[in-house]
C-alpha atoms as a printed R data frame, in Angstrom:
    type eleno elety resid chain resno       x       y       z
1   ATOM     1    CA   UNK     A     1   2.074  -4.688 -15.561
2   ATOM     2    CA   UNK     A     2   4.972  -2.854 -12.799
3   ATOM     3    CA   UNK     A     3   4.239  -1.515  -9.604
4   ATOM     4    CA   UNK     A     4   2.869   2.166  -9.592
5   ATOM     5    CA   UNK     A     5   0.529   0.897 -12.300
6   ATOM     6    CA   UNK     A     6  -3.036   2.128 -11.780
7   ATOM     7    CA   UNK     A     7  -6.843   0.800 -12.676
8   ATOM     8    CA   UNK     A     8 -10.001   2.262 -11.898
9   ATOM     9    CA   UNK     A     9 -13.286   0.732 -12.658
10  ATOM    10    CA   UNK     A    10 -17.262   1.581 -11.679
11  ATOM    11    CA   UNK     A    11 -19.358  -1.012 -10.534
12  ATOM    12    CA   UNK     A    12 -23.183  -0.541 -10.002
13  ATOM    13    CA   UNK     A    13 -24.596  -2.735  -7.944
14  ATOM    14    CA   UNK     A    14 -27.992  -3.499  -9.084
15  ATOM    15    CA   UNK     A    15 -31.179  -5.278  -7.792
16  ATOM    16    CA   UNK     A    16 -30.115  -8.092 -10.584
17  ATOM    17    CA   UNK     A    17 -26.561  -8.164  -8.689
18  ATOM    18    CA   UNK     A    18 -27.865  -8.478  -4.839
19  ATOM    19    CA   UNK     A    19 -30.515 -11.068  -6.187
20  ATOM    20    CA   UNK     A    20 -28.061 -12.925  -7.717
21  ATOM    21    CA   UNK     A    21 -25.678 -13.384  -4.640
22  ATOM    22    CA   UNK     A    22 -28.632 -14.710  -2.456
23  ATOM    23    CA   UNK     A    23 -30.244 -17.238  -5.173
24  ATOM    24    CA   UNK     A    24 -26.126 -18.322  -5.960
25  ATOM    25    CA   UNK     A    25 -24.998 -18.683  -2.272
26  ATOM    26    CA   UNK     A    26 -28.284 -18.820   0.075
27  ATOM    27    CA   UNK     A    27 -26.623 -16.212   2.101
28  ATOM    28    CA   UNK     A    28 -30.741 -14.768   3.439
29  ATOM    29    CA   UNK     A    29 -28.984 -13.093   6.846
30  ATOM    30    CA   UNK     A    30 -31.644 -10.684   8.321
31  ATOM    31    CA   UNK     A    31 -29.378  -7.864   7.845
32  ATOM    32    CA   UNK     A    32 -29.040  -8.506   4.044
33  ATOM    33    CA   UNK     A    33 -32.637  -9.013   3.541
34  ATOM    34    CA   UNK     A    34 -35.221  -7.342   5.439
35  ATOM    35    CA   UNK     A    35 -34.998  -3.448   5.793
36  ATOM    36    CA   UNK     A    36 -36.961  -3.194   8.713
37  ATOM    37    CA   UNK     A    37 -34.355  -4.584  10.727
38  ATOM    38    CA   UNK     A    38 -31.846  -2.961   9.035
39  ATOM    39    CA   UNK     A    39 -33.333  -0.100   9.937
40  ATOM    40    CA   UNK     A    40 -33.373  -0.747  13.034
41  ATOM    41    CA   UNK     A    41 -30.019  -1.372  13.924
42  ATOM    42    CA   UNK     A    42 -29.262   1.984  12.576
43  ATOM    43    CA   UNK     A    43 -28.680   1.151   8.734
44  ATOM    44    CA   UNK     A    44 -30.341   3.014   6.040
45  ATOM    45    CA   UNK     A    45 -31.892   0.151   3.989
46  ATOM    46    CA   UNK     A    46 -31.032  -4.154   3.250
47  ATOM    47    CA   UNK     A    47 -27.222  -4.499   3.576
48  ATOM    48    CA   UNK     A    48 -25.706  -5.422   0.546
49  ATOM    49    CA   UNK     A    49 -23.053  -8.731   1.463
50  ATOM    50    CA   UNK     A    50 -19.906  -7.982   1.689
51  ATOM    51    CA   UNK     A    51 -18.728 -10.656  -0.586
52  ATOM    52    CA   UNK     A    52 -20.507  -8.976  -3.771
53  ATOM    53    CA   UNK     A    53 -17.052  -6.691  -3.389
54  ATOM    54    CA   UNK     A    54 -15.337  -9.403  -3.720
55  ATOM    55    CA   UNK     A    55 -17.477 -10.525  -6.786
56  ATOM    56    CA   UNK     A    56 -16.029  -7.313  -8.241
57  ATOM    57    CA   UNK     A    57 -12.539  -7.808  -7.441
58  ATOM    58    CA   UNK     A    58 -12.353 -11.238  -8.917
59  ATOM    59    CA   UNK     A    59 -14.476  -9.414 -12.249
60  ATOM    60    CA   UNK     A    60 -11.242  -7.331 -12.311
61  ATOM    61    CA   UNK     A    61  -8.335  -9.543 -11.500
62  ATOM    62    CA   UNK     A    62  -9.392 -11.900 -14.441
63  ATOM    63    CA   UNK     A    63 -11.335  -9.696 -16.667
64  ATOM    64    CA   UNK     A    64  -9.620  -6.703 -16.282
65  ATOM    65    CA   UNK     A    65  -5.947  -6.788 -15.925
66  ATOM    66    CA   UNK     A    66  -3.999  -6.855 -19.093
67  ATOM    67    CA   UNK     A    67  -2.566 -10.458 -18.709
68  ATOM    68    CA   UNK     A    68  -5.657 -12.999 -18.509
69  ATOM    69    CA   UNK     A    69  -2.742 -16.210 -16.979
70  ATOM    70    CA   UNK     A    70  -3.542 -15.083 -13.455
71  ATOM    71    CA   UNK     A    71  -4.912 -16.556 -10.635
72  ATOM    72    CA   UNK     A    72  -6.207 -14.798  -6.945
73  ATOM    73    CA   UNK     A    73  -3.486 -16.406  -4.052
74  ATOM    74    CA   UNK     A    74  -4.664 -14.190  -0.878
75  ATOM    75    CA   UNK     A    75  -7.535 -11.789  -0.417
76  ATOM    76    CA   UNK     A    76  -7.645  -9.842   2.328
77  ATOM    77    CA   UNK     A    77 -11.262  -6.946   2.294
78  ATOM    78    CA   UNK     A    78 -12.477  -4.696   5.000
79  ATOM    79    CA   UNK     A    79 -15.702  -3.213   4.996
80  ATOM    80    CA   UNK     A    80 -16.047   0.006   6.966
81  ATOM    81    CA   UNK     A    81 -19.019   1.456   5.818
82  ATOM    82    CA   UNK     A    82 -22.428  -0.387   4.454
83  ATOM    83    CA   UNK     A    83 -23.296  -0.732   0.755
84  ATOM    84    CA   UNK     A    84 -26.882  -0.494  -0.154
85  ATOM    85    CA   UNK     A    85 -28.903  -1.794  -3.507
86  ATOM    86    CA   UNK     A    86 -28.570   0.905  -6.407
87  ATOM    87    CA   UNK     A    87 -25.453   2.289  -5.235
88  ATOM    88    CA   UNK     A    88 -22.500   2.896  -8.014
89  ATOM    89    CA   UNK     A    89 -19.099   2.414  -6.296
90  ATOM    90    CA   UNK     A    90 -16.042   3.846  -7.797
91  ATOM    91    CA   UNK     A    91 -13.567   0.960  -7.707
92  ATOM    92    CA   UNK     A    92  -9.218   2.363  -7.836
93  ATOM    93    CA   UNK     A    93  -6.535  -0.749  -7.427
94  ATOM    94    CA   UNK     A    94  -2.621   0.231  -7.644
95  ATOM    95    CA   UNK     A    95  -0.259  -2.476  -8.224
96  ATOM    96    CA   UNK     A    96   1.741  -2.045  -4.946
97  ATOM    97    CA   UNK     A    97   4.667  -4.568  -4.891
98  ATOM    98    CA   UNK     A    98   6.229  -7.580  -7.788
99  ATOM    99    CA   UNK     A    99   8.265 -10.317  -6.837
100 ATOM   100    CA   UNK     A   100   9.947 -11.851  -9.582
101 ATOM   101    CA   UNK     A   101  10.985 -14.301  -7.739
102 ATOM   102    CA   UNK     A   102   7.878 -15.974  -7.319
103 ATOM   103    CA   UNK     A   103   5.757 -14.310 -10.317
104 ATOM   104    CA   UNK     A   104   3.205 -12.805  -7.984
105 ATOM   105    CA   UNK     A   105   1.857  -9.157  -7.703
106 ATOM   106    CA   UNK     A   106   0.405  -7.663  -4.466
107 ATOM   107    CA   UNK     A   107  -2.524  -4.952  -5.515
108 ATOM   108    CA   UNK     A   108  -4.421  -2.590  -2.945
109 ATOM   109    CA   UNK     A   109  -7.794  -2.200  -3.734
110 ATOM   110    CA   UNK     A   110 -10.475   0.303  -2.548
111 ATOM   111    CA   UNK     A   111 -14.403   1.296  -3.055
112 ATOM   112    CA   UNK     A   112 -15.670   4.443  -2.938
113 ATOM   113    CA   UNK     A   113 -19.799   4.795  -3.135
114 ATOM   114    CA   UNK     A   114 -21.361   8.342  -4.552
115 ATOM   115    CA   UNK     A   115 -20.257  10.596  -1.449
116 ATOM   116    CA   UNK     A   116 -16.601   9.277  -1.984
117 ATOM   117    CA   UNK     A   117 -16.571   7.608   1.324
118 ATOM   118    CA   UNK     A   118 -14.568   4.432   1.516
119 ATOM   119    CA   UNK     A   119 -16.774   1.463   2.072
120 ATOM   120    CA   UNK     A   120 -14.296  -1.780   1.297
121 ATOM   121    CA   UNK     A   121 -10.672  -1.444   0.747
122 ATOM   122    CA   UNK     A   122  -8.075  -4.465   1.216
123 ATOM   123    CA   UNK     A   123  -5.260  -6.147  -1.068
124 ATOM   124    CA   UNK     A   124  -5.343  -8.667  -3.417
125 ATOM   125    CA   UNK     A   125  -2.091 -11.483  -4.295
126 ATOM   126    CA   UNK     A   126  -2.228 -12.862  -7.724
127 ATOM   127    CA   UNK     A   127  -0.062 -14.884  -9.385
128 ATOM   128    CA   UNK     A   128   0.814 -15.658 -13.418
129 ATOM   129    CA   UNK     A   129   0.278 -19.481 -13.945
């Protein structure tokens, strides 16, 4: 891996995927799980959590990147648009900076959903143990 390197990745976040979040971490927020007051705070639908993105990004730190002797040091994800249930997101990281030095690459991440609109982006530190 150098810096300039690129991934991308599609992620489809399924009823199996937002079910799974809740039952794992509890996480029953109003917002997350009962449309009508989604709705009514001007959503379209259940907000999917935010930290199912960062399900994904830890899928593609260690399943994705070529070396598997890495581990996440600092995550940093921004959410400026809502994700809902049955939504495909097109997932693009760039590695953006290596230090030698300390063996650690910085990556920018971002999420696009169907109408290429950016709903998370952020960065991602991982070191090689």
């Amino acid at each position: 891996m150098q810096t300039g390197d690129n991934f991308q990745l599609t992620f489809f976040v399924s009823e199996a995927v937002y079910n799974g979040f809740i039952n794992t971490f509890n996480d029953r927020n109003i917002l997350h799980t009962n449309d009508e007051f989604a709705t009514s705070k001007g959503f379209k639908g259940k907000v999917v959590h935010g930290n199912v993105m960062g399900g994904f990004v830890s899928y593609f730190v260690g399943e994705c990147l070529p070396m598997k002797n890495v581990i996440i040091h600092k995550q940093e994800m921004l959410f400026p648009k809502p994700v809902y249930i049955n939504e495909r997101l097109n997932f693009i990281a760039n590695i953006i900076d290596y230090s030698a030095a300390v063996n650690t690459y910085e990556i920018k991440f971002k999420f696009l959903n169907e109408a290429n609109e950016r709903v998370c982006y952020g960065k991602v530190q991982i070191g090689l143990i």
